[in-house]
N, C-alpha and C positions, 0 to 999 in steps of 0.2 A: 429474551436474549440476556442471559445474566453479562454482568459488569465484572469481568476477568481480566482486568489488568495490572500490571503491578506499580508502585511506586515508580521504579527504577525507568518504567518504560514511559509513563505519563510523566515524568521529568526531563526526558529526552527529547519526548516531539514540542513539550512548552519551551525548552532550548533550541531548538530547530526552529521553531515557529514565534519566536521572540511573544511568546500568551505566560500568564500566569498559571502555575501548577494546577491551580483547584476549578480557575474556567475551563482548558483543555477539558479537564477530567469531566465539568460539567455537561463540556458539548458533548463529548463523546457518548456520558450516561443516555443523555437528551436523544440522540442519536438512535440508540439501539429501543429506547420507549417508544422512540417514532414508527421505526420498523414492525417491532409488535403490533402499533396499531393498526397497521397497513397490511398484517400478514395474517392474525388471529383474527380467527371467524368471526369470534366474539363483536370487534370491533370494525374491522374492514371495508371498507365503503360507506361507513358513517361517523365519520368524522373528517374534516377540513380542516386544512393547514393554513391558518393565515397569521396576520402579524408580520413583526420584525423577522422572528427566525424565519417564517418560511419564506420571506423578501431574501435576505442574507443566503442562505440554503438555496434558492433555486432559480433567482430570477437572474444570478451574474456566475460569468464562469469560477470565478473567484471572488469566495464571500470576502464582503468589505470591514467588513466587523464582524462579531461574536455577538450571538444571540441565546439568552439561556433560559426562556420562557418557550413553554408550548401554548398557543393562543388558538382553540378547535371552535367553528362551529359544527351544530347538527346536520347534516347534509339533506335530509328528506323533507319536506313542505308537508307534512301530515298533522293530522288533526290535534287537537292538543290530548285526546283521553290515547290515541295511539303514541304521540311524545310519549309523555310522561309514561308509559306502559314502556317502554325503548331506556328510557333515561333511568327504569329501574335496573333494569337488565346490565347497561352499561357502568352502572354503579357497580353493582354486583361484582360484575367480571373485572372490574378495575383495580376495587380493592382488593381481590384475592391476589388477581397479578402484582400488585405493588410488595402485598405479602408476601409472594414466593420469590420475587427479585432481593428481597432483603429492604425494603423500604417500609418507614414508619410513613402511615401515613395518617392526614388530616383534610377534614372534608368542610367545607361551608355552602351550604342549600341558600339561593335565593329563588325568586318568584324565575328569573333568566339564566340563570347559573349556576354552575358546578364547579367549583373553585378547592381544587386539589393541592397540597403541598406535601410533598414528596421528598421525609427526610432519609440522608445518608453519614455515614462516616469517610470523610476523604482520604486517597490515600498517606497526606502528612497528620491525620489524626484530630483536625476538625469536624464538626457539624455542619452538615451543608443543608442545602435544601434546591429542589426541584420544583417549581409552580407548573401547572397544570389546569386553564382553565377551559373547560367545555359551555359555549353558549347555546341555548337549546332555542331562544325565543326569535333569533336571525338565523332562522332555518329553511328561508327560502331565499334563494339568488338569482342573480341579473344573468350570469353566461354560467354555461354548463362546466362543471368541476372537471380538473386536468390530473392527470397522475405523471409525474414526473418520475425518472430513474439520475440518480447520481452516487457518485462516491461514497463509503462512509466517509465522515470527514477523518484528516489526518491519516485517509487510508489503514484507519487499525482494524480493517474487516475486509478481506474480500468480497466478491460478486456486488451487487449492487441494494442502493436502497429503493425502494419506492415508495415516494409521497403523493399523497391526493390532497388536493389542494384549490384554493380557488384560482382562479384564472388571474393574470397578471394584471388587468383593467382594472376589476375586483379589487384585487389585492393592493396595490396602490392608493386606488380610491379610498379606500378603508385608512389607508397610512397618512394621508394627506388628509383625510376629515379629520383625524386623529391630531394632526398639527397643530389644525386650528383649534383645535377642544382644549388641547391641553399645552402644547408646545414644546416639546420636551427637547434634549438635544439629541436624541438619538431617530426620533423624528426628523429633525432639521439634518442631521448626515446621512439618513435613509434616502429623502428627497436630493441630497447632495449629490448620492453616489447617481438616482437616477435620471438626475439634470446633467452628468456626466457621462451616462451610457449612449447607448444606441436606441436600446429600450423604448420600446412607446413614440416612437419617435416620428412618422408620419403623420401628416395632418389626419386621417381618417384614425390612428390611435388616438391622438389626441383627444379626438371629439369626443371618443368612447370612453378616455379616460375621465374628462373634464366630466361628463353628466353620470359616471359613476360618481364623481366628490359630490358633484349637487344631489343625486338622489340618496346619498348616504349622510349626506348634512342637515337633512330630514329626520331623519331616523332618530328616535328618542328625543328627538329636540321639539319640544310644544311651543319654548319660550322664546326663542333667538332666530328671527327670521334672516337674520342679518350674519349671519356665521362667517359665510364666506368674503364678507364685507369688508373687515375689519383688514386695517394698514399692516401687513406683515414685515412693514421695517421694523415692528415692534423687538422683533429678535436681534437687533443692534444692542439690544440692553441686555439682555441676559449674561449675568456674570459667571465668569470663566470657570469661579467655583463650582457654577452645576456642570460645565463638560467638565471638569476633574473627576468628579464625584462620578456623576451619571453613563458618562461617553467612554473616556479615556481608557480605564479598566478593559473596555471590549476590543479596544484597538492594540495594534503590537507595541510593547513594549517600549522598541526602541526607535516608534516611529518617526522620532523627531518633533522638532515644533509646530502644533495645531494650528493650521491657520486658518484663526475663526472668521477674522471679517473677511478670508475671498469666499470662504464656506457659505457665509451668511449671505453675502452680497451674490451670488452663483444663484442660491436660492430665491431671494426677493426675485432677481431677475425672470430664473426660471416659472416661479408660481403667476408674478402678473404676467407674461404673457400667456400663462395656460387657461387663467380665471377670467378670460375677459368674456361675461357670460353672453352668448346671442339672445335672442329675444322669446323662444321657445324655453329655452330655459331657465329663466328669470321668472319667464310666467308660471313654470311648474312651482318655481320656491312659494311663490305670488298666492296661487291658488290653493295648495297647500295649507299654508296660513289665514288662509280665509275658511278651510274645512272643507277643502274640495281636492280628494286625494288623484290626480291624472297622470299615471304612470305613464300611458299613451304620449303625452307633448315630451317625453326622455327619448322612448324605447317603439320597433318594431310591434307590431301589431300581438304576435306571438308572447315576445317578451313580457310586454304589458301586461295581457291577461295573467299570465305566471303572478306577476308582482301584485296583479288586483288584492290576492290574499297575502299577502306578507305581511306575519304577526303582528311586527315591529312597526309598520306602515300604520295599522290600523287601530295598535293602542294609541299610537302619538295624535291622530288624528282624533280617538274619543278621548285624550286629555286637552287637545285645542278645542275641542267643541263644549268640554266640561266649564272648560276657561271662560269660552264665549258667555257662555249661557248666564253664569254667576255675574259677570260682569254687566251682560244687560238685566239680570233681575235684579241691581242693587243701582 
């Protein structure tokens, strides 16, 4: 879906929608690459929407901010010589498409990673760019992926888009381990918008929610048993400088004054009561960390098994047991 719009017209809905010229123009690009992915063969049912954008985009009637990252996993639990066999294919078809859309693009390979940027010229005559990353090594999941239908945004398309995505438990979970890893503030307004919704909101999501954060706070983490531990009044200090910088930009214009400590305080509130771990699930972090991977004390019996093989489960577990070992041989 080529990028056909004009100056005059992406200047109208960022006036109508109090956004700046070149994010509009962002979500929108953002927008029809999504569609692609979700419509061409090539791509179609192998790739997941997660991240901020797809929180923003589909978990609230009306996105709360502006998200200009595409953040994909691999969607199939397959072996890693059929991956990588997949992820050449996907490369393939990716770059040619970015080619024919009119994007320069630029690739970075890691051992988990496909980390795409996707440059354009905007319509006031900047260089922009588009990120794009595909994780190939968190390629297996807790609840079955959801395909959403919504709006283009700013309604600059007719009929509908469809996104496949992870499930909203999932997806959160990810957003909130995310918190605590890194703390960002677009994190802390994500969690804001959905300590403010409906969203998730009975005890039986909650539960579901809560042991997605623990079992994903696992995940590549060898070293920090204690992740979820840590006093999240800590974002009382975070200076305003980073939501200028970081947040602000994604929010409307003329939204008025940010107000960070109910934000912050909204949040603390909402996380301790969602973290207060039961006893099943302390022990999964527990055992874990000792080298004993029991996806069973989270998840259904079914689910379990799925997760027995997850990549990601299984490297962190032979880097805690690498850990072990060096330590008792010295």
């Amino acid at each position: 879906m080529k990028f056909d719009l004009q100056k005059s017209e992406i200047q109208k809905i960022a006036a109508e929608h109090n956004y700046t010229v070149n994010n509009v123009e962002k979500v929108i690009r953002l927008s029809f690459i999504l569609n692609d992915l979700n419509t061409h063969t090539e791509f179609r049912g192998k790739l997941l929407l997660k991240g901020g954008t797809a929180i923003n985009l589909l978990a609230f009637a009306e996105p709360p901010r502006l998200s200009v990252d595409l953040d994909l996993d691999f969607a199939e639990n397959m072996s890693k010589e059929q991956m990588m066999e997949e992820r050449n294919k996907i490369n393939q078809a990716l770059i040619q498409y970015c080619q024919e859309n009119d994007y320069e693009v630029t690739l970075r390979k890691s051992f988990s990673l496909d980390s795409y940027s996707l440059y354009y010229i905007t319509v006031t005559g900047s260089r922009d760019k588009i990120k794009l990353d595909i994780n190939y090594h968190n390629r297996c999941h807790i609840l079955p992926y959801v395909i959403t239908q919504i709006p283009f945004p700013f309604s600059v398309k007719d009929g509908m888009l469809n996104v496949t995505h992870l499930a909203l438990p999932e997806l959160f979970g990810g957003k909130i381990k995310a918190f605590y890893e890194r703390c960002k503030p677009r994190d802390i307004y994500d969690i804001y918008s959905l300590a403010q919704s409906n969203i998730l909101s009975t005890p039986e999501e909650r539960a579901l929610l809560r042991k997605c954060i623990v079992f994903y706070s696992t995940l590549g983490n060898p070293d920090n048993p204690h992740l979820l531990k840590q006093d999240v009044r800590h974002i009382l200090k975070m200076p305003f400088q980073d939501v200028k910088a970081q947040l602000l930009p994604m929010l409307h214009i003329n939204a008025g004054k940010y107000p960070k400590d109910e934000i912050n305080h909204c949040v603390i509130n909402y996380l301790s009561a969602l973290m207060a771990l039961d006893e099943t699930e302390q022990k999964y972090i527990d055992e874990f960390y000792r080298g004993n991977y029991c996806p069973d004390l989270l998840f259904d019996n079914e689910t379990a098994i799925k997760l027995l093989n997850h990549p990601v489960a299984l490297r962190t577990q032979q880097q805690i047991m690498k850990d072990k070992d060096e330590i008792e041989s010295n």
